[in-house]
C-alpha positions in Angstrom: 202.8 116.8 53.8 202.8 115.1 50.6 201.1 111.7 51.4 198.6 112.5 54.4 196.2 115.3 55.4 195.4 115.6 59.0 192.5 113.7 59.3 193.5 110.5 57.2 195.5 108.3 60.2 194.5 105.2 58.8 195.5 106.2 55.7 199.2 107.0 56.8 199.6 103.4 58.7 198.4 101.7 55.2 201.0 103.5 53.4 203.5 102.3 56.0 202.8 98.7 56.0 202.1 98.9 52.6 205.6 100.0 52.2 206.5 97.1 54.0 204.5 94.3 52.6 205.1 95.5 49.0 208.6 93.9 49.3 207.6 91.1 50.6 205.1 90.1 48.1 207.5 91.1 45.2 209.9 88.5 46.6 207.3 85.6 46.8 205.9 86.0 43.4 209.3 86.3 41.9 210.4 83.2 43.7 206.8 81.3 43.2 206.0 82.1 40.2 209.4 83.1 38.7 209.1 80.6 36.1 205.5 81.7 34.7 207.0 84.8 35.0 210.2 84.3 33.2 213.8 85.4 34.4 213.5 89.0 33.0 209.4 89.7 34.5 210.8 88.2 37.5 213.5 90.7 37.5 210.9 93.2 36.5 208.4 92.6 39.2 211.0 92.6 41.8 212.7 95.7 40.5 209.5 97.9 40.5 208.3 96.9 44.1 211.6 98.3 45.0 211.3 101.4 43.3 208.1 102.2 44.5 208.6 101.2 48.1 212.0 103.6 47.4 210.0 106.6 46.3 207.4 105.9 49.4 210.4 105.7 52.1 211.9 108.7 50.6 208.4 111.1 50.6 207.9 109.5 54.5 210.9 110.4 55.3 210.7 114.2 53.9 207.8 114.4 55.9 208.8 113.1 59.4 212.5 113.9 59.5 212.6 116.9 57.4 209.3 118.8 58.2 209.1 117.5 62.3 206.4 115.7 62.0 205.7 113.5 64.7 203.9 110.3 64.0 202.8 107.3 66.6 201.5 104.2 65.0 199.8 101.6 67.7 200.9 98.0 66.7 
């Protein structure tokens, strides 16, 4: 409802595995480059990819649990 519009599949498995990846690349540029970055922009950069991963579960899960939406996604 709120991310996807009918016709946009490969839209709605990008925001998936973005979800997924965005937490993964937070983690390895806090730990790589967590010294250029500093202890607080490390702290930063980790702490927004978590938020916005958050805010992205939370929408995908409004719209498959809470308005039946059924969704297959081929791997």
């Amino acid at each position: 409802m709120f991310l996807v519009y009918e016709n946009c599949g490969r839209q709605r498995i990008r925001v998936y595995t973005c979800i997924l990846f965005l937490l993964v690349v937070g983690a390895l540029a806090a730990g790589v480059g967590g010294r250029k970055l500093g202890e607080k922009g490390a702290g930063i950069l980790t702490s927004s990819c978590l938020i916005i991963s958050l805010s992205w579960s939370v929408l995908i899960f409004y719209e498959i649990i809470l308005s039946f939406s059924t969704t297959h996604i081929k791997l």
